[in-house]
N, C-alpha and C positions, 0 to 999 in steps of 0.2 A: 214528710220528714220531721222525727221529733227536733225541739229546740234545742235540744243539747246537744244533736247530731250535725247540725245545722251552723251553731256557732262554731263548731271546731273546725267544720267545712269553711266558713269562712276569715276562720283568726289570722292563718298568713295573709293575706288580702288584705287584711284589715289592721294588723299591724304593720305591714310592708306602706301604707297609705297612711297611719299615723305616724312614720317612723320619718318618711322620704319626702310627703307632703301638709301633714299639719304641723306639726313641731316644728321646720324651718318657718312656715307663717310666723307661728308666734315669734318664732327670734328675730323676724324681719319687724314685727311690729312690737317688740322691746326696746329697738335697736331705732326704728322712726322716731323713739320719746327723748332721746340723746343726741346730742352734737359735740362736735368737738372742743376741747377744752380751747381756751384763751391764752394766748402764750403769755406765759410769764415774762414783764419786760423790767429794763432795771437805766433806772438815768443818773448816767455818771453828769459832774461837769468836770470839764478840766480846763483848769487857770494859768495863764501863759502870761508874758510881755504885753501883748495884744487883745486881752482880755481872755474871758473867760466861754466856752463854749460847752453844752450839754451834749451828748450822745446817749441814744436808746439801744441796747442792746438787749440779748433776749437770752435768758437766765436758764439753760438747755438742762441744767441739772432740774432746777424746783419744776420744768415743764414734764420732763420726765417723770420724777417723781409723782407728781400730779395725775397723767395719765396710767403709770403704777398702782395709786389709790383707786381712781372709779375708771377702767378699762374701757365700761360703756362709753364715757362722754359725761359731759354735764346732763343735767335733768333738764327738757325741755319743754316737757309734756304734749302739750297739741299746737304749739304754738308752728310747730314744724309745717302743721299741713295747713295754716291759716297762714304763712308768710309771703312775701310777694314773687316767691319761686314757685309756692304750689297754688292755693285753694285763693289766695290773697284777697281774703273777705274785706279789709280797711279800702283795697281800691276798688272792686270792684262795688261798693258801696258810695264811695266819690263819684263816680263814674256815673251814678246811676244817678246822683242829686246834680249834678252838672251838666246830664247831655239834654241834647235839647229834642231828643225823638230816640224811638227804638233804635234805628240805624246810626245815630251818632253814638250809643252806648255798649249794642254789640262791634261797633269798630273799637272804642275804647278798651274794651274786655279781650278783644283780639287780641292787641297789642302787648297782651303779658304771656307771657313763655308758656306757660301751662295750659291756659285756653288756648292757643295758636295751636301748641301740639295737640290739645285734646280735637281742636277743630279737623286738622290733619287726620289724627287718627279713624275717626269716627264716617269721616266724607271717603279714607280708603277702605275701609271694613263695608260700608255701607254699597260703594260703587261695587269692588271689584265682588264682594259674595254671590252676588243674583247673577251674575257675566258668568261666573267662575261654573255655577250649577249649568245655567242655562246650553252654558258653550259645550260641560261634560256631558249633558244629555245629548245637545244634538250631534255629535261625534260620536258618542255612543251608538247612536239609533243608526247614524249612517254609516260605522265599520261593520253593525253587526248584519247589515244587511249588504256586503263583498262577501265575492266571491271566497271562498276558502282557501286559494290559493293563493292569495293576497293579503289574506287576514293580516300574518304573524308581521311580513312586515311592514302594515301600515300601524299596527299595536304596539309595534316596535318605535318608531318614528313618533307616534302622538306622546310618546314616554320620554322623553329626550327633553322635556324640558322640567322634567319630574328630577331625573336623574341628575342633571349639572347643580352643582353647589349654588345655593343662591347666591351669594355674595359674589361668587364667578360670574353666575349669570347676569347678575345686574352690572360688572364692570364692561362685560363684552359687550351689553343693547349700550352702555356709556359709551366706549370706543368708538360703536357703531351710530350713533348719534351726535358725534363729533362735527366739525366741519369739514374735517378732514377724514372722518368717516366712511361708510355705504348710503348711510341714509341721510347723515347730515350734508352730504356733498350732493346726493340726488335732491332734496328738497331745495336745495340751491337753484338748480338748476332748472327746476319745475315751475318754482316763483319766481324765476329770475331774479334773487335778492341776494349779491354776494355773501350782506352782513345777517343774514337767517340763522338762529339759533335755537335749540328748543330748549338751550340752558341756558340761555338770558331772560324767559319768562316765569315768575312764578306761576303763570295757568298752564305752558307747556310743561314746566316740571312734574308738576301733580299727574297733569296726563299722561306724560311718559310710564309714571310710578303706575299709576293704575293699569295700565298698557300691560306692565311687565308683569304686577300682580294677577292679573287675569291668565296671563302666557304662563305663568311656572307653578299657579295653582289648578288650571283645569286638566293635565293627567291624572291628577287625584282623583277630582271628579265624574271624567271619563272612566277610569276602569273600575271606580267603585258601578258607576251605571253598568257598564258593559257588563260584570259579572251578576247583575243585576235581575237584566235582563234575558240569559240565560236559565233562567227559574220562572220566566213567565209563563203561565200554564197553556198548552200550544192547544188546547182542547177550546180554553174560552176563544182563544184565538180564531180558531176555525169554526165557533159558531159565529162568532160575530160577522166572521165571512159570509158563511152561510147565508145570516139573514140580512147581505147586503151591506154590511157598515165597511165602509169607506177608509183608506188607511189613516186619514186626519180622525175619523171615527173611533175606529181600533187605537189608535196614541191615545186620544183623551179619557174616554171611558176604559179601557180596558188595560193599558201600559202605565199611566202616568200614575192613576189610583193603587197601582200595585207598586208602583216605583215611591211612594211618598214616605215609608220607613226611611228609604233608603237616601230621600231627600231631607228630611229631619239630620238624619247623622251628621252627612255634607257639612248643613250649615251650621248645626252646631262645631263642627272640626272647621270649619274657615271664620267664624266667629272670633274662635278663641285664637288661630295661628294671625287673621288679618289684626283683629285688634293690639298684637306684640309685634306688629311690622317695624323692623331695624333693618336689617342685611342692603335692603333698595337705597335709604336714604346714606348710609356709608356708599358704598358702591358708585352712586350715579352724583357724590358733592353736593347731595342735594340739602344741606342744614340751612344752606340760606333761604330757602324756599317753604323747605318743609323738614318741620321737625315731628316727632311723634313720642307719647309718653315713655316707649324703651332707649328712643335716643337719648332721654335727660335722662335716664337712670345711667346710661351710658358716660354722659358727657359729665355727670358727678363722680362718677369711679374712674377716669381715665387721667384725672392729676396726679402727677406723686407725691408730694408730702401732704398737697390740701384734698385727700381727697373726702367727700361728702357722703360718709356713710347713713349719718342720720338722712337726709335730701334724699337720696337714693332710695334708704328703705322706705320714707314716709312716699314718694311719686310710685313705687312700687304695691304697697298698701291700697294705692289709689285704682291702681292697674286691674289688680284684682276684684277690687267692686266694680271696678266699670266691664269686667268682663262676665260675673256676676249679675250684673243687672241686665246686660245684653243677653242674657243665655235663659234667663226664667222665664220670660213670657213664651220661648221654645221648650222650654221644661216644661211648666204650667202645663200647655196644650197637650204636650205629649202624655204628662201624667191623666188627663182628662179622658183622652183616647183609648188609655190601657185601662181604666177605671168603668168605662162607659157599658153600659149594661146590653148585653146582645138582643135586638127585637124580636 
């Protein structure tokens, strides 16, 4: 294909991608260098019998005006993502000349909103992905080996937690985790512990979440496998019969090695959806335990007059590199593989 035929093949594409997702970047990261103005305040005093008293009131016209002239915000420049909301380099640099060992300094570092959430985030992306693959293959491998008259609806069924809104789904395992629940009144009952809760722990919390991210991310996984697996070549298959290889055989060498495009995709697509995990931690109360970098982008846009558009865009800013950096050493690999010279 010449180049000139080639570019025009793919200009909507390519404009449809500069249009919908570069250019909002940049205005997210215009918009990270601005905060909001400082209200204009104005101190009367007023003089009585009884002396005299001062009041502060807030001068709504010049504040207006104010934000009339620069719309962005004050100029803040980087100081945004070095404050003790995001990146907070001044403590985590105290931190480091005061603690008295690694583990007194990563608990110190804990203790600031942005690492707690970064911690959060990184320990859900990290558990539920491998569960989420592993669990869609082996559900894969064992509907596609039923009966055919059973197939659609067990295909049917394994889809059911695809299909419920997350934010539903995560309120109903809440419900259901209640103590007055299914499951929180049977584990009562199991431990014998009236006062059993699995929302009074922050380890049960976590587990809960990854529990639920597992449950409502591996249909994805399964039917991308299952369709998957229907293109495996039935030829290689029945030599490998042939000469003896064993069904754990046949899996390893012959399914899993044709399945691993198809394992590349997966975890790039749970990379990038675990690492913007919100819906769970709304859903299940769970801020007190765990928070995650889309929740503070949340929990800055959900004030009304104070809300934090700079703070928002600059932890969003952030989002993005750290999903970025999770996803190139899967790119790296992948570009290596499509590059790699046939023997």
């Amino acid at each position: 294909m010449k180049h000139r035929t080639f570019l025009w093949f793919i200009l909507p594409s390519l404009s449809a991608m500069v249009l919908f997702i570069a250019l909002p970047i940049v205005s997210v990261f215009v918009q990270s260098l601005f905060v909001a103005h400082d209200q204009v305040l104005v101190v009367t005093e007023n003089c009585g019998p009884f002396g005299c008293k001062q009041t502060t009131t807030v001068d709504q016209e010049a504040t207006r005006a104010l934000k009339e002239a620069a719309p962005l915000g004050k100029f803040n420049g980087f100081e945004t993502y070095t404050n003790r909301g995001h990146l907070a380099l001044a403590e985590v640099s105290q931190a480091w000349r005061s603690a008295t060992g690694i583990g007194d300094f990563v608990s110190q570092v804990l203790n600031l909103p942005f690492y707690r959430a970064v911690a959060f985030t990184l320990s859900y992306t990290f558990v539920v992905t491998p569960f989420v693959i592993l669990l869609g293959l082996a559900v894969a491998l064992g509907v596609n080996s039923l009966p055919r008259a059973i197939k659609g609806p067990t295909i049917f069924v394994s889809l059911l937690p695809m299909i419920v809104t997350p934010l539903i789904g995560s309120l109903i395992l809440f419900w259901m985790i209640d103590s007055r629940g299914l499951i929180g009144a049977t584990l009562q009952i199991v431990f014998d512990d009236p006062d059993l809760s699995l929302k009074a722990s922050p380890t049960l919390t976590w587990i809960t979440l990854f529990v639920y991210g597992v449950w409502h991310s591996a249909p994805f996984s399964f039917i991308v496998f299952y369709a998957g697996l229907q293109t495996v070549p039935q030829d290689t298959l029945e030599a490998a019969m042939i000469d003896g290889a064993t069904r754990w055989q046949r899996l390893r060498y012959v399914v899993v090695p044709y399945m691993t495009p198809l394992v590349t995709f997966i975890t790039l697509m749970q990379l990038m959806d675990n690492f913007r995990v919100f819906e769970p931690i709304v859903g299940f109360s769970a801020q007190a335990s765990a928070t995650s970098l889309s929740y503070i982008i949340y929990n800055d846009l959900r004030g009304g007059d104070s809300q934090l558009f700079g703070s928002a865009a600059a932890t969003s800013m952030l989002t993005i590199l750290g999903v970025a950096v999770l996803l190139l050493p899967v790119l790296i690999r992948t570009w290596r593989e499509f590059n790699r010279k046939p023997v």
